[in-house]
PDB file with one MODEL, atoms N, CA, C and O in Angstrom:
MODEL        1
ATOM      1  N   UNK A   1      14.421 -13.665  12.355  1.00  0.00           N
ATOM      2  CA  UNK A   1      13.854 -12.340  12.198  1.00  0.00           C
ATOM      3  C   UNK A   1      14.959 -11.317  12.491  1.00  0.00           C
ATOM      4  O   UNK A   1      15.940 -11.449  13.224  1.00  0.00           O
ATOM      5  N   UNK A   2      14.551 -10.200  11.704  1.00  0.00           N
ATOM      6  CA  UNK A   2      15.965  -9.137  12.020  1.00  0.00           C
ATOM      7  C   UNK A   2      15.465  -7.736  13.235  1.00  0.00           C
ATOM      8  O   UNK A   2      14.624  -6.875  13.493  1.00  0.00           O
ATOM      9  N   UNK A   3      16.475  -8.241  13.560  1.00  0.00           N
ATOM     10  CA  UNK A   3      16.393  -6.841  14.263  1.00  0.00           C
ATOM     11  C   UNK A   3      15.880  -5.581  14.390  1.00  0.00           C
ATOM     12  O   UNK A   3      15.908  -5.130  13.245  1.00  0.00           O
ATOM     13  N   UNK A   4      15.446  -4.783  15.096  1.00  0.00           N
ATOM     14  CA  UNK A   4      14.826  -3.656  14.701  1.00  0.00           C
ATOM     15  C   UNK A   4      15.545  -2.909  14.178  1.00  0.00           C
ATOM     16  O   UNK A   4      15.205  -2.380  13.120  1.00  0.00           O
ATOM     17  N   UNK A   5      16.927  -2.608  14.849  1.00  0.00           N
ATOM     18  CA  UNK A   5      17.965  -1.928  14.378  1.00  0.00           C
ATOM     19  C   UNK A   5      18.894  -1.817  13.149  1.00  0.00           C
ATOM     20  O   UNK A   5      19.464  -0.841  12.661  1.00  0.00           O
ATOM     21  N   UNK A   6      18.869  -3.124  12.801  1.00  0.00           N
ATOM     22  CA  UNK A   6      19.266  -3.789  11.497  1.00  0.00           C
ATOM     23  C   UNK A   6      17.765  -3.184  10.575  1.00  0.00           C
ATOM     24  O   UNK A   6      18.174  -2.309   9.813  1.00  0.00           O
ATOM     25  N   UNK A   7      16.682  -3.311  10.458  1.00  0.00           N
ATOM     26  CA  UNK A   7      16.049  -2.506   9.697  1.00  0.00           C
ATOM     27  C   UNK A   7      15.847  -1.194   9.422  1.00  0.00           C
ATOM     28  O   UNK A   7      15.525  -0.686   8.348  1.00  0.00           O
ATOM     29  N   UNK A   8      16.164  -0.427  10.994  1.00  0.00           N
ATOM     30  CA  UNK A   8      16.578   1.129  10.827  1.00  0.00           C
ATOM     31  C   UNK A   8      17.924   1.662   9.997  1.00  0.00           C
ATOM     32  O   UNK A   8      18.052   2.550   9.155  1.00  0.00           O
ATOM     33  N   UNK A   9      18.942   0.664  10.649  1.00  0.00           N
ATOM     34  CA  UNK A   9      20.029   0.772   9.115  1.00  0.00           C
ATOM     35  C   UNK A   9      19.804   1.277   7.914  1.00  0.00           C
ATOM     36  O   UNK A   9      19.888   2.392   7.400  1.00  0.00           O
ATOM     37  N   UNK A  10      19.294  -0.507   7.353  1.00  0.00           N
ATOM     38  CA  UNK A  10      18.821  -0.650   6.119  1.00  0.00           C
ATOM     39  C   UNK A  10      17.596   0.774   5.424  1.00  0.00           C
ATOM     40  O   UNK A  10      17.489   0.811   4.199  1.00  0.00           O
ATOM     41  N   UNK A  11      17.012   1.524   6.025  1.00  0.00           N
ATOM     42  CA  UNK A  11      16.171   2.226   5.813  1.00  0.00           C
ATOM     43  C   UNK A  11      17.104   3.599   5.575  1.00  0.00           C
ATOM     44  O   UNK A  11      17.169   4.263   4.541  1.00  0.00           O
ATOM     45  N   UNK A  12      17.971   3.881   7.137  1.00  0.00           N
ATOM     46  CA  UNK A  12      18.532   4.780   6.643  1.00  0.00           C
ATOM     47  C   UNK A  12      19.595   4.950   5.446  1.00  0.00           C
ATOM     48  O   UNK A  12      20.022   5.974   4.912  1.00  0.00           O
ATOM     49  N   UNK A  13      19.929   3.331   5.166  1.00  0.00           N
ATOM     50  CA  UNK A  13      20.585   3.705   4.318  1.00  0.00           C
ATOM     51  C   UNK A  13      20.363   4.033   2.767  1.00  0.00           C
ATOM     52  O   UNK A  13      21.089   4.728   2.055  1.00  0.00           O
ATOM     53  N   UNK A  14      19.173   3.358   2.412  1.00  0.00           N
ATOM     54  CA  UNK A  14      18.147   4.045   1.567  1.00  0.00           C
ATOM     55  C   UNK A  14      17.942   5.571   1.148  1.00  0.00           C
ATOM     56  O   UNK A  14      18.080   6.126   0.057  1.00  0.00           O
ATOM     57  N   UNK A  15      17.499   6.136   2.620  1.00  0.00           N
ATOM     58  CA  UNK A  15      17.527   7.460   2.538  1.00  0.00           C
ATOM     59  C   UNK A  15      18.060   8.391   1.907  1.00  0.00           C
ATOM     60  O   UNK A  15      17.825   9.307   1.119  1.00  0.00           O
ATOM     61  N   UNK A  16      19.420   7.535   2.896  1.00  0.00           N
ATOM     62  CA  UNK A  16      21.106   8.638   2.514  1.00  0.00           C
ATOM     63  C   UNK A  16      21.311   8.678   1.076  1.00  0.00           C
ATOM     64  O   UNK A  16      21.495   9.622   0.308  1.00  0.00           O
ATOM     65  N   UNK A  17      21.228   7.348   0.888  1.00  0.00           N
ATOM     66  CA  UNK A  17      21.748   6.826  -0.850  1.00  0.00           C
ATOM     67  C   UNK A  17      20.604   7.562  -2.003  1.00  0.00           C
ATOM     68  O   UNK A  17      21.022   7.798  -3.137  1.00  0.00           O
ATOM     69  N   UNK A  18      19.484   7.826  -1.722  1.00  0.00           N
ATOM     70  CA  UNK A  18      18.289   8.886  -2.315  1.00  0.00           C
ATOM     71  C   UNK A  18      18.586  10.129  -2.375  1.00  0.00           C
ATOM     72  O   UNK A  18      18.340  10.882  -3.317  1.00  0.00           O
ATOM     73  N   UNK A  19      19.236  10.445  -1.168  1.00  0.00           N
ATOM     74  CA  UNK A  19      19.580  12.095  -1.024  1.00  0.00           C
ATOM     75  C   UNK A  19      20.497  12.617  -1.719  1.00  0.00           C
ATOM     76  O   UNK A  19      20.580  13.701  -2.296  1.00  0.00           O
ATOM     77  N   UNK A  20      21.432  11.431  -1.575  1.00  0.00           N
ATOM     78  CA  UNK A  20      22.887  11.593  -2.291  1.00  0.00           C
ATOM     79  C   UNK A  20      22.429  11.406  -3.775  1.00  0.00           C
ATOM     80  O   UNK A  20      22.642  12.350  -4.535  1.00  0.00           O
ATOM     81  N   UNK A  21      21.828  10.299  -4.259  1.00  0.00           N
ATOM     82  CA  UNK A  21      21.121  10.435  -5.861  1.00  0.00           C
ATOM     83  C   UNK A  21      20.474  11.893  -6.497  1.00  0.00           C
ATOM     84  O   UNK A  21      20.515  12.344  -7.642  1.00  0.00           O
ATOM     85  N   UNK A  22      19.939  12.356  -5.399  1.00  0.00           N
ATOM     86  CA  UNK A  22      18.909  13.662  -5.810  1.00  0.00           C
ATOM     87  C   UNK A  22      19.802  14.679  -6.108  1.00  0.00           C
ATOM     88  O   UNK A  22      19.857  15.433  -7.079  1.00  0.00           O
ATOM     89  N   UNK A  23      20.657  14.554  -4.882  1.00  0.00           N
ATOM     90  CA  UNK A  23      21.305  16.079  -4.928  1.00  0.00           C
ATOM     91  C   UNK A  23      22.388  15.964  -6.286  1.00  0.00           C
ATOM     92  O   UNK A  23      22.665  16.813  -7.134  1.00  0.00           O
ATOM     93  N   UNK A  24      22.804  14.740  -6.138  1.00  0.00           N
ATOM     94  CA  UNK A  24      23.485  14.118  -7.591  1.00  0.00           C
ATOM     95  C   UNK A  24      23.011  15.231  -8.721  1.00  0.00           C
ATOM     96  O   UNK A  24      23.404  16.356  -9.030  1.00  0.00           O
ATOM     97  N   UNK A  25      22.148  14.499  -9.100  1.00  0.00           N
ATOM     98  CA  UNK A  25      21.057  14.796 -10.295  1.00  0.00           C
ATOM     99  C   UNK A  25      21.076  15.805 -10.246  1.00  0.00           C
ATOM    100  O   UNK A  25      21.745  16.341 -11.129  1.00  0.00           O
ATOM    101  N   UNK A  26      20.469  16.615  -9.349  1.00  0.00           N
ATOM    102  CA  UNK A  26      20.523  18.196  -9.015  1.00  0.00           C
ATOM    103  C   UNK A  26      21.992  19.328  -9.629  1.00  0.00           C
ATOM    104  O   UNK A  26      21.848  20.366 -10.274  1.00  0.00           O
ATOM    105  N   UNK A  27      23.290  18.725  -9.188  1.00  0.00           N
ATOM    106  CA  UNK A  27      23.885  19.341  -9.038  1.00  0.00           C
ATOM    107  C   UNK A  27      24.550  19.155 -10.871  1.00  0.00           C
ATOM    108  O   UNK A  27      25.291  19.966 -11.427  1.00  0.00           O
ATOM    109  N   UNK A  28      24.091  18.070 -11.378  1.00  0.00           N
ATOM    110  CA  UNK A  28      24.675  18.120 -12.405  1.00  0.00           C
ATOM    111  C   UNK A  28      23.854  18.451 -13.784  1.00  0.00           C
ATOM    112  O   UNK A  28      24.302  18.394 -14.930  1.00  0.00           O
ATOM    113  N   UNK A  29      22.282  18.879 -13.287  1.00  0.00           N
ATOM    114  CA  UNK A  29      21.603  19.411 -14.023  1.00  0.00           C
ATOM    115  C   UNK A  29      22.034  20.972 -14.622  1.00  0.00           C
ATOM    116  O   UNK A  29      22.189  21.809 -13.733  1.00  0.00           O
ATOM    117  N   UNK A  30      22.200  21.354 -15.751  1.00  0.00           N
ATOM    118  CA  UNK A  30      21.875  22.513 -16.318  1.00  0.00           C
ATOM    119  C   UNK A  30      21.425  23.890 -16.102  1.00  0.00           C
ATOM    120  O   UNK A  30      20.996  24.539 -17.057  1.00  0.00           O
ATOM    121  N   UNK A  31      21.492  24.418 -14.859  1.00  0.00           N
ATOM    122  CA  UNK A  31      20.471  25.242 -14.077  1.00  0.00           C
ATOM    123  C   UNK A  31      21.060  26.726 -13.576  1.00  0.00           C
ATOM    124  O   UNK A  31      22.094  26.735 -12.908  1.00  0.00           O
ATOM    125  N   UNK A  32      20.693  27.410 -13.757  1.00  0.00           N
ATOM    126  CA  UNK A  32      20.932  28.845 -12.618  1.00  0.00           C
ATOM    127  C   UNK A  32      21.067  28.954 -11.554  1.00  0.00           C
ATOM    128  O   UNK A  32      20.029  28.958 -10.892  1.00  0.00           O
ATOM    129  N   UNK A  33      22.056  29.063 -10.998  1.00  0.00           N
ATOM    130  CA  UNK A  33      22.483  29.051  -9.302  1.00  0.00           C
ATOM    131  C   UNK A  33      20.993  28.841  -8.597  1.00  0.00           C
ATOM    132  O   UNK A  33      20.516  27.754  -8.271  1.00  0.00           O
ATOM    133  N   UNK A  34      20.360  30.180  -8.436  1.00  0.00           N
ATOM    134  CA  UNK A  34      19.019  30.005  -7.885  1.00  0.00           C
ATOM    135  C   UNK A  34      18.276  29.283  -8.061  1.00  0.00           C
ATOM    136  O   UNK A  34      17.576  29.113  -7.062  1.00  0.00           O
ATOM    137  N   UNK A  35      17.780  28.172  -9.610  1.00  0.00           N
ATOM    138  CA  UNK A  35      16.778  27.689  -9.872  1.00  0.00           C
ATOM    139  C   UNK A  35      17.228  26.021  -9.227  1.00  0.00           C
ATOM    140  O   UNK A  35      16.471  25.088  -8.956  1.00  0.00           O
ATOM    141  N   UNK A  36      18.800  26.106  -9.117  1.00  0.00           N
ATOM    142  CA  UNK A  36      19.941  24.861  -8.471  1.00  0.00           C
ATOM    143  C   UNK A  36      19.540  24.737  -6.821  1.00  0.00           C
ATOM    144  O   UNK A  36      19.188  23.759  -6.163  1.00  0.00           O
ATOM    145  N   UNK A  37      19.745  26.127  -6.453  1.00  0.00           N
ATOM    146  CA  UNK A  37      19.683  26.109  -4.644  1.00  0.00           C
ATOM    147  C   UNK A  37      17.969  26.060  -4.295  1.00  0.00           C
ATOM    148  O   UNK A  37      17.576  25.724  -3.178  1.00  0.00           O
ATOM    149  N   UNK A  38      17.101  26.408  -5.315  1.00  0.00           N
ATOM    150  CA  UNK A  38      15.291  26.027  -5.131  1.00  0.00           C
ATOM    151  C   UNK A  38      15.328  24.382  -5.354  1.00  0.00           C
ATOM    152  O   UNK A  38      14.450  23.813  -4.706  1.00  0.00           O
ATOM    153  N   UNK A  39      16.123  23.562  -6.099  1.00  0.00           N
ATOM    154  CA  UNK A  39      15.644  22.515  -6.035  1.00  0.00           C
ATOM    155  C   UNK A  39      16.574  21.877  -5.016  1.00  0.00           C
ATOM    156  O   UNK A  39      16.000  20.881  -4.576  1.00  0.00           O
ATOM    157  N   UNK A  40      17.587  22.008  -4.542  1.00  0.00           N
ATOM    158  CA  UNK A  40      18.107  21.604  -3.625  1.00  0.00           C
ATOM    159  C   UNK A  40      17.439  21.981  -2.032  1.00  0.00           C
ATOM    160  O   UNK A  40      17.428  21.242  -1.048  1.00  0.00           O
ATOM    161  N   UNK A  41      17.103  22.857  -2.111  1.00  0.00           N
ATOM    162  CA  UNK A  41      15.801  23.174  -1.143  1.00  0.00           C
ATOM    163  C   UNK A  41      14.739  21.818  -0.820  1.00  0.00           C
ATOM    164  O   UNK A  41      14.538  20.873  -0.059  1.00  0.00           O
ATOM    165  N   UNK A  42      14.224  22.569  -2.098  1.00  0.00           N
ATOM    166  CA  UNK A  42      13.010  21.117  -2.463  1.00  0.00           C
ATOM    167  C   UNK A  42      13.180  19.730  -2.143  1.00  0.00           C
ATOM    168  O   UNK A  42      12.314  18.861  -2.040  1.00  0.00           O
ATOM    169  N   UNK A  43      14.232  19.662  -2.022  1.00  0.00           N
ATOM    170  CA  UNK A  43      14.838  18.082  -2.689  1.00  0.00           C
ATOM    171  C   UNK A  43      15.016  17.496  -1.120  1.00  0.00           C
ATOM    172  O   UNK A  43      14.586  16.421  -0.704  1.00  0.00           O
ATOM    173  N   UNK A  44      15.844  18.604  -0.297  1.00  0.00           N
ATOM    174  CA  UNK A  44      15.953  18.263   1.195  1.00  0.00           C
ATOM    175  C   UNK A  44      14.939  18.128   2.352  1.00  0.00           C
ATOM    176  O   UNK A  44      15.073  17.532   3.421  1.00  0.00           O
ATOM    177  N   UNK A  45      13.509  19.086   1.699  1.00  0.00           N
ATOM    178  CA  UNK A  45      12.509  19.116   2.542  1.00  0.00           C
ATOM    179  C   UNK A  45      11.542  18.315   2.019  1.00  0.00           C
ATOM    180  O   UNK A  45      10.392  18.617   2.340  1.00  0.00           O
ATOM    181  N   UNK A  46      11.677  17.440   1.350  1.00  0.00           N
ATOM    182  CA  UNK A  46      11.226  16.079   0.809  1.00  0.00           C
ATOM    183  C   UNK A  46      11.538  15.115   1.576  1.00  0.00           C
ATOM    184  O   UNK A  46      10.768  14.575   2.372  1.00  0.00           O
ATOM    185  N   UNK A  47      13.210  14.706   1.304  1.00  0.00           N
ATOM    186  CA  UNK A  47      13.778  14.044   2.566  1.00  0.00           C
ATOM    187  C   UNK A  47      13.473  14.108   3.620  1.00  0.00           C
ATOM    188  O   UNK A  47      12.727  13.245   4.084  1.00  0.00           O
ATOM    189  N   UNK A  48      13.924  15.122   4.365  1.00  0.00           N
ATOM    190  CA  UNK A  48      13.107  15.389   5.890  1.00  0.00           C
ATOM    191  C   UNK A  48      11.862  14.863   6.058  1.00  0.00           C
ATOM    192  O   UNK A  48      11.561  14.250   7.082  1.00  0.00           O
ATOM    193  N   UNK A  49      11.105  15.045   5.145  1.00  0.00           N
ATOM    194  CA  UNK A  49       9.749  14.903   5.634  1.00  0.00           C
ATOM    195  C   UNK A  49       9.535  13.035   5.489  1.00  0.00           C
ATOM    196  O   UNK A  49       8.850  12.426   6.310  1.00  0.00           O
ATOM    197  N   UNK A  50      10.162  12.412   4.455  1.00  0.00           N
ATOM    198  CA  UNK A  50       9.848  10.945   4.340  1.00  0.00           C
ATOM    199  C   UNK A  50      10.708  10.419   5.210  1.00  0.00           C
ATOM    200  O   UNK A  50      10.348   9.405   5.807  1.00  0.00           O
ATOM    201  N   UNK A  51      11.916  10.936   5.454  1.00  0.00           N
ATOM    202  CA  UNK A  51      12.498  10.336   7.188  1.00  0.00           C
ATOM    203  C   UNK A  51      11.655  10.399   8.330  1.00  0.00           C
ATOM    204  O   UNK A  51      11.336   9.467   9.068  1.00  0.00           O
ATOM    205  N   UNK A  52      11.420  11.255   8.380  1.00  0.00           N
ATOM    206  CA  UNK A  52      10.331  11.851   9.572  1.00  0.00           C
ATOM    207  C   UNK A  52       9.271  10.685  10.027  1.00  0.00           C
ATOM    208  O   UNK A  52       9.055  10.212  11.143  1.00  0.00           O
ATOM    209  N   UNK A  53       8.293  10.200   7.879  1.00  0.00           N
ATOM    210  CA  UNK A  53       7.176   9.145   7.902  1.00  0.00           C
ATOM    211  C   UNK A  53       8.252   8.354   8.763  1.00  0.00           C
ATOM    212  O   UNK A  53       8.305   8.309   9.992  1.00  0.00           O
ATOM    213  N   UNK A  54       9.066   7.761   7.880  1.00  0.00           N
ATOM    214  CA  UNK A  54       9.613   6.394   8.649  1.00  0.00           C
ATOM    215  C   UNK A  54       9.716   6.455   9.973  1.00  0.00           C
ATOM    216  O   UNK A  54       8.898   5.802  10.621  1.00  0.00           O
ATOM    217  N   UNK A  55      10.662   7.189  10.633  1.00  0.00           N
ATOM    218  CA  UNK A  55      10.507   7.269  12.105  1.00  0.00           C
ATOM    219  C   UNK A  55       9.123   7.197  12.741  1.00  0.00           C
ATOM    220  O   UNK A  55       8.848   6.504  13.720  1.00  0.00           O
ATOM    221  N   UNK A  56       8.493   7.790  12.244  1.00  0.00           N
ATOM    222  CA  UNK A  56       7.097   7.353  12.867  1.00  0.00           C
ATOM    223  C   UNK A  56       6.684   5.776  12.778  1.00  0.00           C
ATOM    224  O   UNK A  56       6.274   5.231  13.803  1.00  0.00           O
ATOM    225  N   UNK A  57       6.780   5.108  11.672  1.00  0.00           N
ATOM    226  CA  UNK A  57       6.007   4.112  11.590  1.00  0.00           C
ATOM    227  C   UNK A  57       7.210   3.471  12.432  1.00  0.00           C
ATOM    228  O   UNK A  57       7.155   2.293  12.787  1.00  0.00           O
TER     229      UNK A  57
ENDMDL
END
């Protein structure tokens, strides 16, 4: 069985690698400064919030 810690890793590293995908996507989308920094907004207080679930469970 693995570790607890070894699964918090693995989770965060999920995360990171999502965030880094999003903002990816984000940054190489087509967009207006503002309509760029609203979804990068969006995109981070998404994150936050599904890190947050995990830490809880």
């Amino acid at each position: 069985m693995e570790d607890k810690g070894e699964i918090g890793k693995i989770i965060l590293a999920f995360v990171v690698g999502g965030v880094v995908g999003a903002l990816t996507g984000i940054l190489l989308a087509p967009a207006s400064g503002a309509e760029t920094r609203k979804k990068i907004k969006d995109a981070s207080l998404t994150a936050k919030e599904k890190a947050l679930e995990k830490i809880e469970d």
